[in-house]
PAZA-420824 format. One record per residue (C-alpha): residue in one letter; residue number from 1; x, y negated, z. Coordinates in nm, 3 decimals. Each point is the difference from the previous one (the first is absolute). Layout:
<recs>
rec aa:A, i:NUM, px:X, py:Y, pz:Z
...
</recs>
This chain:
<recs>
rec aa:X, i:1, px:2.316, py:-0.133, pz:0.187
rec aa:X, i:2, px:-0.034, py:-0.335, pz:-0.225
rec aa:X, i:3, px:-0.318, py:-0.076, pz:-0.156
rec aa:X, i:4, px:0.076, py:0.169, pz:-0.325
rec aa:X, i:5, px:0.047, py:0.337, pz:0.140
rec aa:X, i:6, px:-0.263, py:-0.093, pz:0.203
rec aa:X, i:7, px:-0.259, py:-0.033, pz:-0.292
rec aa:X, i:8, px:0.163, py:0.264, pz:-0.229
rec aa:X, i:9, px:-0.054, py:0.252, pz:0.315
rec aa:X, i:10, px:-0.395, py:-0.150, pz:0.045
rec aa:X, i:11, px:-0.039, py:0.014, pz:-0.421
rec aa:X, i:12, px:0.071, py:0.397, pz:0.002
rec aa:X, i:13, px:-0.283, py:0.083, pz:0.187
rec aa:X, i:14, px:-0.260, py:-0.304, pz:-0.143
rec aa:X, i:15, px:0.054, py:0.186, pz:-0.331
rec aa:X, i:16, px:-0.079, py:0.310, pz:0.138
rec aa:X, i:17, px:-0.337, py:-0.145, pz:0.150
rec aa:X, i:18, px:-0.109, py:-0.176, pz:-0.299
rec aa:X, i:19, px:0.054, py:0.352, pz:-0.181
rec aa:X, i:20, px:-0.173, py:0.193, pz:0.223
rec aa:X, i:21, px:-0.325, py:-0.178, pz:-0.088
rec aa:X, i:22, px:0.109, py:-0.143, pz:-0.379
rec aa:X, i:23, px:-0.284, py:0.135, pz:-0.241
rec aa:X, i:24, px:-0.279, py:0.048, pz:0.302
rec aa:X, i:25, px:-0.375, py:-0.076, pz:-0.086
rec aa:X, i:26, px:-0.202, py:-0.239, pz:0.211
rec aa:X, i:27, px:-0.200, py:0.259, pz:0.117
rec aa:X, i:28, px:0.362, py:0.198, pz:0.109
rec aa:X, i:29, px:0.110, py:-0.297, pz:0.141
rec aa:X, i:30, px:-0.293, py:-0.036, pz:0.245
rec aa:X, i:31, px:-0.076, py:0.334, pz:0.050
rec aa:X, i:32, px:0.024, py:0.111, pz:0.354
rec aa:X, i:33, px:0.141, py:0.274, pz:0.175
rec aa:X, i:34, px:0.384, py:-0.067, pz:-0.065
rec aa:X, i:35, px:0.073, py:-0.039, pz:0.325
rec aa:X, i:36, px:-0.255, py:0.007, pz:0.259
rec aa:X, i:37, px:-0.293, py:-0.219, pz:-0.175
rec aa:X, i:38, px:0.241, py:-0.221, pz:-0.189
rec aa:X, i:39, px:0.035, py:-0.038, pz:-0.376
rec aa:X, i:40, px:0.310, py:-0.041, pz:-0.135
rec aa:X, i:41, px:-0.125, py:-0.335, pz:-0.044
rec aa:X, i:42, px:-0.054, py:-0.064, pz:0.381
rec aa:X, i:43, px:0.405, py:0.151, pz:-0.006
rec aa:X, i:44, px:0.082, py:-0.246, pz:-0.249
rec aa:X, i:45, px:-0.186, py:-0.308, pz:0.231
rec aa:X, i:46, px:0.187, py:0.138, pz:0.297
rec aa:X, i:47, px:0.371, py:-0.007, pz:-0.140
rec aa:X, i:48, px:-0.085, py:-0.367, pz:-0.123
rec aa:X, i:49, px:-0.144, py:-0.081, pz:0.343
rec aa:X, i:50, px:0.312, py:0.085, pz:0.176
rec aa:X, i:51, px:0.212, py:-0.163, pz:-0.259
rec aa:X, i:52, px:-0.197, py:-0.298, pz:0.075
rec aa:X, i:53, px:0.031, py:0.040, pz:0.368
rec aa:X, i:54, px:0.383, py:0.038, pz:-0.074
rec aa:X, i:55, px:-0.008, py:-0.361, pz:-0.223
rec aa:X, i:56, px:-0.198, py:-0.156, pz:0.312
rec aa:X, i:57, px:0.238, py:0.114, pz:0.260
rec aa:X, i:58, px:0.346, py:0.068, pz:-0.080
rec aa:X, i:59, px:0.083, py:-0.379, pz:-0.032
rec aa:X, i:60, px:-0.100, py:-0.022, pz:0.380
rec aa:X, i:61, px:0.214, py:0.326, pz:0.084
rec aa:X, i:62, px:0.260, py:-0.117, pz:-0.173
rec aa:X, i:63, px:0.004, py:-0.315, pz:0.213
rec aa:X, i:64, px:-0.006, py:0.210, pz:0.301
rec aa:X, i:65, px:-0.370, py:-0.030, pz:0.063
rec aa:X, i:66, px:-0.260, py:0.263, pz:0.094
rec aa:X, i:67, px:-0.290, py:0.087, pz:-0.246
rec aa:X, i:68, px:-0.283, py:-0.038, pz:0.181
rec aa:X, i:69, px:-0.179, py:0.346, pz:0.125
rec aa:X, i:70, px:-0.261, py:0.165, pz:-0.231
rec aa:X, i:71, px:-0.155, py:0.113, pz:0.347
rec aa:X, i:72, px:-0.047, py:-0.387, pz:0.061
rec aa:X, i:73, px:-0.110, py:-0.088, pz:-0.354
rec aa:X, i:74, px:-0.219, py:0.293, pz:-0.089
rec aa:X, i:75, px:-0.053, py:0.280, pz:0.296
rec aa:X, i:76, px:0.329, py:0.149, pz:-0.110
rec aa:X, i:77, px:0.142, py:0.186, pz:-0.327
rec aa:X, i:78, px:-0.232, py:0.193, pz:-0.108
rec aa:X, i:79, px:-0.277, py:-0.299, pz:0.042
rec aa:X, i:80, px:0.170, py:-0.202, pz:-0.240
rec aa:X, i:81, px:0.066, py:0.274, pz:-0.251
rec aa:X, i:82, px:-0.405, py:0.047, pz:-0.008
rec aa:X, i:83, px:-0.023, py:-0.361, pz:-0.056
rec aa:X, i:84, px:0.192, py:-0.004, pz:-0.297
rec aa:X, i:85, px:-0.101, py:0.327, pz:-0.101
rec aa:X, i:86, px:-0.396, py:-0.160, pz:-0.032
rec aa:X, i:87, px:0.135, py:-0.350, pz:-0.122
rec aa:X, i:88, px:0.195, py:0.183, pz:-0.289
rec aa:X, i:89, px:-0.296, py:0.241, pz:-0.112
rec aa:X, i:90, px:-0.188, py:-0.326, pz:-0.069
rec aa:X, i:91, px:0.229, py:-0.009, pz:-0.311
rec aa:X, i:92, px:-0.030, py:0.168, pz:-0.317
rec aa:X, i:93, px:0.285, py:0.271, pz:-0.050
rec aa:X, i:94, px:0.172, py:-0.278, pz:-0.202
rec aa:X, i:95, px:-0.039, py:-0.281, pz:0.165
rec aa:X, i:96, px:0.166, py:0.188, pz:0.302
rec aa:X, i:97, px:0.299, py:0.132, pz:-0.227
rec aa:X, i:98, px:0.061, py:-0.386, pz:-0.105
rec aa:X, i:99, px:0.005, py:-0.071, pz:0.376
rec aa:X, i:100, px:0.263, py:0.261, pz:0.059
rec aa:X, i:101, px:0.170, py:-0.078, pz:-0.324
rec aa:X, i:102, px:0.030, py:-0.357, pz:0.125
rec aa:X, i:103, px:0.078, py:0.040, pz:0.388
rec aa:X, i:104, px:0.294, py:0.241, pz:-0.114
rec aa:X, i:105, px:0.186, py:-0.298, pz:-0.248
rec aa:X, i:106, px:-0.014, py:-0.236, pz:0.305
rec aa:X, i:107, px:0.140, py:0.281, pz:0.246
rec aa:X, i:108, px:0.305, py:0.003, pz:-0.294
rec aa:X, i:109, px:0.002, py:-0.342, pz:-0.124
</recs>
């Protein structure tokens, strides 16, 4: 796969999310409950975290180096999804779709 087909086949499903929440209130947005006690909004923060985490890392994969170990970093996985989780519901609703707006045109640039 080259990197056209490569973005064409990550564009399909970026519509899709900004769809799914196109038109949603700021009170929608950070409602809880979604999934567990995240707001789509905490959803949102998540996919741009791991984008992020994908921007910081790949370069170093691609060089045939090892991320380093979330265990190591944060306690593990699920550690350092709480810690964005709490850092991202410090932002307004569109502050934090900016952030995700912007983190996904540097995963494609």
């Amino acid at each position: 796969m080259n990197r056209e087909q490569l973005l064409k086949k990550i564009d399909t499903p970026w519509a899709a999310l900004r769809e799914a929440y196109a038109g949603l209130s700021e009170a929608q947005l950070t409602q809880a409950g979604v999934t567990g006690d995240w707001s789509v909004s905490d959803i949102l923060a998540h996919v741009s975290a791991w984008e992020n985490e994908a921007l910081t890392h790949l370069p170093h994969i691609l060089e045939g180096r090892r991320p380093p170990k979330y265990a190591d970093l944060y306690g593990g996985i699920d550690a350092f999804n709480a810690l964005k989780t709490r850092e991202s519901r410090a932002l307004s609703p569109a502050a934090g779709l900016a952030q995700l707006e912007e983190t996904h045109r540097r995963l494609i640039d």
